[in-house]
N, C-alpha and C positions, 0 to 999 in steps of 0.2 A: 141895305149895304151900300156904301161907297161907293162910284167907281173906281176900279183902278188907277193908278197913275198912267197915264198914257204913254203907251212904247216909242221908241226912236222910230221917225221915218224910214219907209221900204230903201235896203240900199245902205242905210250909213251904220259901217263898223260897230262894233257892241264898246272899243277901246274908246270911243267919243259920248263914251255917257256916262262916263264915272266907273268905269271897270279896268282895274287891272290887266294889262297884257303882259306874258311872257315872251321874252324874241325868241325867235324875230317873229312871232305870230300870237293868238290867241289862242294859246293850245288848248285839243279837245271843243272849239268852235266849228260849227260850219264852216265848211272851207272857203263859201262863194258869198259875195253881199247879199243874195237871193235866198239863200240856204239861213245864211244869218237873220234874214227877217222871217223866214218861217219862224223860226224859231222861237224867236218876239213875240212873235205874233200868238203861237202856240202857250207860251207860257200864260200871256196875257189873258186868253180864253180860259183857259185852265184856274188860276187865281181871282176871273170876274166872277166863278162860279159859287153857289150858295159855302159858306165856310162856318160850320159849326160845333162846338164844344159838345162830346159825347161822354167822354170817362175821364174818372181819375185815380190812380192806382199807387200806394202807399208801399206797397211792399211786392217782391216779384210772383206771389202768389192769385193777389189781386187782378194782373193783366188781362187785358181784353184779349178774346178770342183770334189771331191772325189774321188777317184778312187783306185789306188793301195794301200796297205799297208803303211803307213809311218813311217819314225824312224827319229826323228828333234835331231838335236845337242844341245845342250846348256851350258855356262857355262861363266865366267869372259873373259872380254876382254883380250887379250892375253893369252889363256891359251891353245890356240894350236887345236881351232877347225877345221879348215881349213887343217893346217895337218893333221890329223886324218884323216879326210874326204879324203884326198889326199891319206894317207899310205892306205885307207880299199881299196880303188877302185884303186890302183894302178898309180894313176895320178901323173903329178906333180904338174899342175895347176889347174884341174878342179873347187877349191873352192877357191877363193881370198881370203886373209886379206884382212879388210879396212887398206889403207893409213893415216884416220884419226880413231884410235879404240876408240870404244865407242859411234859412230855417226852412224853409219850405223844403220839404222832402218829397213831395209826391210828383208825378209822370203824370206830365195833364195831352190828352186827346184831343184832338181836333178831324171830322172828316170835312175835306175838301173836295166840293162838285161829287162824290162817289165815286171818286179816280186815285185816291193820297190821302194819306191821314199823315196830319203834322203833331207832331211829339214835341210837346213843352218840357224839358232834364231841366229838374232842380241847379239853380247855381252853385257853384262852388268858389273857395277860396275868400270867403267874407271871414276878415280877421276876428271877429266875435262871435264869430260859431262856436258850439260847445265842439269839443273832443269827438264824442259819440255824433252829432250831426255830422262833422266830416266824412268818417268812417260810413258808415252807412250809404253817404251819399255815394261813394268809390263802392260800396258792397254792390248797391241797386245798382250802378252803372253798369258795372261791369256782368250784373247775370244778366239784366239786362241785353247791353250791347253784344253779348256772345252766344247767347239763348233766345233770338229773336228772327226768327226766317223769315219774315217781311219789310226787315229793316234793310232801308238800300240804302240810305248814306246819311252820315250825324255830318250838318252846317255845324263846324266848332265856331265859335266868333271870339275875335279878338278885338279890344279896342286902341282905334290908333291913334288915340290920343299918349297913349302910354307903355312902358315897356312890357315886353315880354317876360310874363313871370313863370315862378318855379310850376306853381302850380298848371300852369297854359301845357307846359310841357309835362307834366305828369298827364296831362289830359289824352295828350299825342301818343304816351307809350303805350296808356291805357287802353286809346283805341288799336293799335299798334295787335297789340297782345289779341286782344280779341278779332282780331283779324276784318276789320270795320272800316271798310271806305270812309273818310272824312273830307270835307272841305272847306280850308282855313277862308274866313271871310272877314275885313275890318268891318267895323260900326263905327259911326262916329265920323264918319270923313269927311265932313263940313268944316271941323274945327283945326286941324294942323291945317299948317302954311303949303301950299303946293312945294317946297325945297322938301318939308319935313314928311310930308305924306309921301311923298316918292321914294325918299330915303326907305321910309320901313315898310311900302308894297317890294320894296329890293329885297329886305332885309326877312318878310315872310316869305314871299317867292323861294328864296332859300333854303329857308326852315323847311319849305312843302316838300322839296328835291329831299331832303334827309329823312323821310319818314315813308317807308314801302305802302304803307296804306292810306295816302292822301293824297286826293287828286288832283291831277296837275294844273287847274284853274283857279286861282286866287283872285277874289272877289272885293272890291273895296264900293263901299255902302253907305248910304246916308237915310237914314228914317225919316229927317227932318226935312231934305232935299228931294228926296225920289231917286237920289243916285246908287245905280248899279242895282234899283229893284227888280228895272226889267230884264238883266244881265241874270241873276240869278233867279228870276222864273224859270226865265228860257232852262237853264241848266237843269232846274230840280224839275221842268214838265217831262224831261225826257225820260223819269223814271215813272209816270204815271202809269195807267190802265188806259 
Protein backbone atom coordinates (compact mmCIF):
# COMPACT_ATOMS: atom_id res chain seq x y z
CA UNK A 1 0.00 0.00 0.00
CA UNK A 2 0.98 3.67 -0.71
CA UNK A 3 1.85 5.94 1.67
CA UNK A 4 -0.25 8.31 2.58
CA UNK A 5 -0.02 11.87 1.52
CA UNK A 6 1.83 13.65 4.04
CA UNK A 7 -0.01 15.78 6.78
CA UNK A 8 0.49 19.69 7.15
CA UNK A 9 3.41 20.46 9.49
CA UNK A 10 2.90 20.45 13.59
CA UNK A 11 1.34 23.97 14.03
CA UNK A 12 -0.19 25.28 10.78
CA UNK A 13 -4.04 25.72 10.51
CA UNK A 14 -6.04 22.86 8.68
CA UNK A 15 -7.49 26.37 6.58
CA UNK A 16 -3.88 26.43 4.67
CA UNK A 17 -4.34 23.09 3.03
CA UNK A 18 -7.20 23.22 0.99
CA UNK A 19 -10.00 23.01 3.58
CA UNK A 20 -12.73 25.10 3.85
CA UNK A 21 -13.15 27.37 6.99
CA UNK A 22 -16.30 28.70 8.52
CA UNK A 23 -15.97 32.34 10.38
CA UNK A 24 -14.57 33.34 11.90
CA UNK A 25 -13.18 29.87 12.67
CA UNK A 26 -12.96 26.29 11.63
CA UNK A 27 -15.79 25.14 13.31
CA UNK A 28 -15.89 21.69 15.05
CA UNK A 29 -11.77 21.85 14.78
CA UNK A 30 -9.37 21.73 17.50
CA UNK A 31 -9.36 24.79 19.12
CA UNK A 32 -5.44 25.07 19.55
CA UNK A 33 -2.55 24.65 16.46
CA UNK A 34 -1.34 21.71 18.89
CA UNK A 35 -4.81 20.16 19.07
CA UNK A 36 -5.05 20.58 15.25
CA UNK A 37 -1.99 18.65 14.55
CA UNK A 38 -3.10 15.86 16.72
CA UNK A 39 -5.46 15.45 14.85
CA UNK A 40 -3.51 15.31 11.54
CA UNK A 41 -1.53 13.41 12.83
CA UNK A 42 -4.23 10.88 14.11
CA UNK A 43 -6.13 10.76 10.95
CA UNK A 44 -3.05 10.14 9.14
CA UNK A 45 -2.15 6.80 11.37
CA UNK A 46 -5.42 5.80 11.12
CA UNK A 47 -5.73 5.95 7.05
CA UNK A 48 -1.62 4.48 6.74
CA UNK A 49 -3.31 1.45 8.19
CA UNK A 50 -3.97 -1.91 6.21
CA UNK A 51 -7.42 -0.75 3.98
CA UNK A 52 -9.37 -3.72 2.65
CA UNK A 53 -12.35 -4.78 0.49
CA UNK A 54 -14.49 -7.26 2.65
CA UNK A 55 -18.33 -7.39 1.25
CA UNK A 56 -20.75 -6.38 -1.07
CA UNK A 57 -24.30 -6.17 -0.48
CA UNK A 58 -27.02 -5.84 -3.16
CA UNK A 59 -29.93 -5.61 -1.26
CA UNK A 60 -30.78 -4.50 2.71
CA UNK A 61 -31.09 -8.19 3.48
CA UNK A 62 -27.60 -9.07 2.34
CA UNK A 63 -25.72 -6.49 5.06
CA UNK A 64 -22.88 -7.46 7.06
CA UNK A 65 -23.16 -8.21 10.44
CA UNK A 66 -22.58 -4.43 12.73
CA UNK A 67 -19.77 -4.03 13.94
CA UNK A 68 -17.07 -1.25 13.53
CA UNK A 69 -17.82 2.37 13.16
CA UNK A 70 -18.96 3.20 9.60
CA UNK A 71 -18.43 6.32 7.44
CA UNK A 72 -20.53 5.51 3.68
CA UNK A 73 -19.57 7.83 0.70
CA UNK A 74 -22.30 9.34 -1.09
CA UNK A 75 -22.92 11.47 -3.88
CA UNK A 76 -23.78 11.95 -8.06
CA UNK A 77 -22.39 9.61 -10.24
CA UNK A 78 -19.14 10.65 -11.40
CA UNK A 79 -18.38 12.85 -8.85
CA UNK A 80 -15.10 11.29 -7.69
CA UNK A 81 -16.12 8.88 -4.96
CA UNK A 82 -13.81 6.19 -5.57
CA UNK A 83 -11.14 8.70 -5.70
CA UNK A 84 -11.55 9.89 -2.57
CA UNK A 85 -11.78 6.66 -1.12
CA UNK A 86 -8.62 5.97 -3.09
CA UNK A 87 -6.59 9.51 -2.05
CA UNK A 88 -7.89 8.88 2.02
CA UNK A 89 -6.40 5.23 2.29
CA UNK A 90 -3.63 5.80 0.06
CA UNK A 91 -4.74 3.31 -2.69
CA UNK A 92 -4.73 3.44 -6.09
CA UNK A 93 -7.47 0.92 -6.75
CA UNK A 94 -8.97 -0.18 -3.59
CA UNK A 95 -12.61 1.46 -4.71
CA UNK A 96 -13.61 0.81 -8.52
CA UNK A 97 -15.66 3.23 -10.65
CA UNK A 98 -18.57 1.47 -12.30
CA UNK A 99 -17.64 1.00 -16.12
CA UNK A 100 -21.45 1.67 -16.49
CA UNK A 101 -22.28 4.82 -13.77
CA UNK A 102 -25.33 5.10 -12.47
CA UNK A 103 -26.02 1.06 -12.60
CA UNK A 104 -24.19 -0.11 -9.96
CA UNK A 105 -26.52 -0.74 -7.25
CA UNK A 106 -24.55 -2.58 -4.51
CA UNK A 107 -22.94 -1.26 -0.98
CA UNK A 108 -19.36 -2.17 -1.38
CA UNK A 109 -17.28 -2.54 2.38
CA UNK A 110 -14.10 -1.52 3.10
CA UNK A 111 -12.34 -2.36 6.72
CA UNK A 112 -9.93 0.09 7.78
CA UNK A 113 -6.86 -0.70 10.21
CA UNK A 114 -9.77 -2.75 12.36
CA UNK A 115 -10.84 0.70 13.74
CA UNK A 116 -13.77 1.95 10.52
CA UNK A 117 -15.25 0.34 7.80
CA UNK A 118 -15.77 2.65 4.87
CA UNK A 119 -19.03 2.36 2.85
CA UNK A 120 -18.95 2.67 -0.92
CA UNK A 121 -23.48 4.06 -1.83
CA UNK A 122 -24.11 3.40 -5.31
CA UNK A 123 -24.21 6.86 -7.22
CA UNK A 124 -27.02 8.57 -8.03
CA UNK A 125 -28.59 10.96 -10.52
CA UNK A 126 -26.78 9.51 -13.88
CA UNK A 127 -29.20 10.71 -16.54
CA UNK A 128 -29.50 7.21 -18.21
CA UNK A 129 -30.33 5.23 -15.47
CA UNK A 130 -33.35 3.07 -15.87
CA UNK A 131 -36.48 4.16 -13.89
CA UNK A 132 -36.37 1.16 -11.59
CA UNK A 133 -32.28 1.71 -10.90
CA UNK A 134 -33.11 5.12 -9.45
CA UNK A 135 -35.78 3.85 -7.29
CA UNK A 136 -34.10 1.22 -5.61
CA UNK A 137 -31.19 3.17 -5.21
CA UNK A 138 -33.39 5.77 -2.82
CA UNK A 139 -35.18 2.32 -1.49
CA UNK A 140 -31.42 0.76 -0.44
CA UNK A 141 -30.47 4.25 0.77
CA UNK A 142 -32.77 4.93 2.80
CA UNK A 143 -33.30 1.41 4.78
CA UNK A 144 -30.21 1.57 4.71
CA UNK A 145 -29.23 5.05 6.13
CA UNK A 146 -31.99 4.62 9.00
CA UNK A 147 -31.65 0.90 9.98
CA UNK A 148 -27.97 0.90 10.51
CA UNK A 149 -26.50 1.60 14.27
CA UNK A 150 -23.01 1.67 13.29
CA UNK A 151 -23.23 4.17 10.86
CA UNK A 152 -21.83 7.61 12.27
CA UNK A 153 -21.70 9.76 9.34
CA UNK A 154 -22.43 9.62 5.10
CA UNK A 155 -19.29 12.12 3.36
CA UNK A 156 -22.18 13.36 0.82
CA UNK A 157 -19.65 14.81 -1.98
CA UNK A 158 -20.33 17.47 -4.24
CA UNK A 159 -18.47 18.57 -7.19
CA UNK A 160 -17.32 21.97 -7.46
CA UNK A 161 -16.90 22.10 -10.60
CA UNK A 162 -20.64 22.36 -11.07
CA UNK A 163 -23.95 23.38 -9.79
CA UNK A 164 -25.88 22.28 -7.30
CA UNK A 165 -28.48 19.89 -8.40
CA UNK A 166 -32.08 18.69 -7.64
CA UNK A 167 -31.00 15.46 -7.03
CA UNK A 168 -27.69 16.82 -4.47
CA UNK A 169 -30.65 18.11 -2.47
CA UNK A 170 -32.99 15.19 -2.56
CA UNK A 171 -29.93 13.52 -1.17
CA UNK A 172 -29.91 16.19 1.96
CA UNK A 173 -33.68 15.41 2.81
CA UNK A 174 -33.13 12.05 2.51
CA UNK A 175 -30.47 12.01 4.97
CA UNK A 176 -32.43 14.60 6.66
CA UNK A 177 -35.53 12.15 7.21
CA UNK A 178 -33.46 9.46 8.26
CA UNK A 179 -31.98 11.36 10.91
CA UNK A 180 -28.17 10.83 9.44
CA UNK A 181 -25.21 13.17 10.32
CA UNK A 182 -23.84 14.16 6.93
CA UNK A 183 -20.89 15.98 5.74
CA UNK A 184 -20.93 18.12 2.55
CA UNK A 185 -17.56 17.86 0.92
CA UNK A 186 -16.39 19.39 -2.68
CA UNK A 187 -14.24 17.09 -5.01
CA UNK A 188 -12.71 18.23 -7.69
CA UNK A 189 -11.02 21.43 -6.37
CA UNK A 190 -8.03 21.79 -8.44
CA UNK A 191 -10.01 22.79 -11.38
CA UNK A 192 -12.32 26.08 -10.66
CA UNK A 193 -10.49 29.32 -10.43
CA UNK A 194 -9.83 30.40 -6.64
CA UNK A 195 -12.80 33.58 -7.28
CA UNK A 196 -15.09 30.44 -8.41
CA UNK A 197 -14.16 27.90 -5.80
CA UNK A 198 -14.73 30.47 -2.90
CA UNK A 199 -17.83 31.46 -4.41
CA UNK A 200 -19.51 27.89 -3.94
CA UNK A 201 -17.44 26.83 -0.48
CA UNK A 202 -19.88 30.21 0.46
CA UNK A 203 -22.54 29.05 -1.27
CA UNK A 204 -22.34 25.15 0.51
CA UNK A 205 -21.30 26.45 3.81
CA UNK A 206 -24.80 27.79 3.43
CA UNK A 207 -26.65 24.90 2.21
CA UNK A 208 -24.83 22.89 5.37
CA UNK A 209 -26.54 25.94 8.08
CA UNK A 210 -30.13 24.75 6.30
CA UNK A 211 -30.08 21.06 6.91
CA UNK A 212 -30.37 20.03 11.01
CA UNK A 213 -28.39 16.89 10.05
CA UNK A 214 -25.13 18.06 8.47
CA UNK A 215 -22.28 18.93 10.17
CA UNK A 216 -20.89 22.02 10.43
CA UNK A 217 -17.56 21.50 8.55
CA UNK A 218 -17.45 21.62 4.95
CA UNK A 219 -14.57 20.08 3.24
CA UNK A 220 -13.13 21.13 -0.07
CA UNK A 221 -10.85 18.32 -1.76
CA UNK A 222 -8.77 17.43 -4.33
CA UNK A 223 -7.96 13.62 -5.29
CA UNK A 224 -5.44 14.71 -7.84
CA UNK A 225 -3.75 17.39 -5.35
CA UNK A 226 -3.84 15.89 -1.91
CA UNK A 227 -5.95 18.75 -0.89
CA UNK A 228 -8.10 18.82 2.17
CA UNK A 229 -7.10 14.76 2.49
CA UNK A 230 -5.58 15.36 5.59
CA UNK A 231 -8.38 17.77 6.80
CA UNK A 232 -10.91 15.04 6.33
CA UNK A 233 -8.98 12.08 8.03
CA UNK A 234 -8.46 14.13 10.72
CA UNK A 235 -12.53 14.62 10.95
CA UNK A 236 -13.56 11.01 10.02
CA UNK A 237 -10.43 9.46 12.66
CA UNK A 238 -12.48 11.09 15.35
CA UNK A 239 -15.17 8.64 14.85
CA UNK A 240 -13.04 5.54 14.92
CA UNK A 241 -12.35 2.61 17.68
Amino acid sequence: MADPAPHPSRGQPPGQHGVALTEPDFIGAPATADEQAEALEAGRLLFAGEARFFYAAQRIDQLPEPDLPEIAFAGRSNVGKSSLINALTGHKALARASSEPGRTKQLNFFALADRMTLVDMPGYGYAKAAKEVKEDWQGLMFDFLRGRPTLRRVVLLLDARIEIKQNDLDAMKLLNRAAVIFQLVLTKCDVPKPPKLAAKLVEIQDLAKRHAAAYPVVLATSSGTGAGIPELRASLAELAL
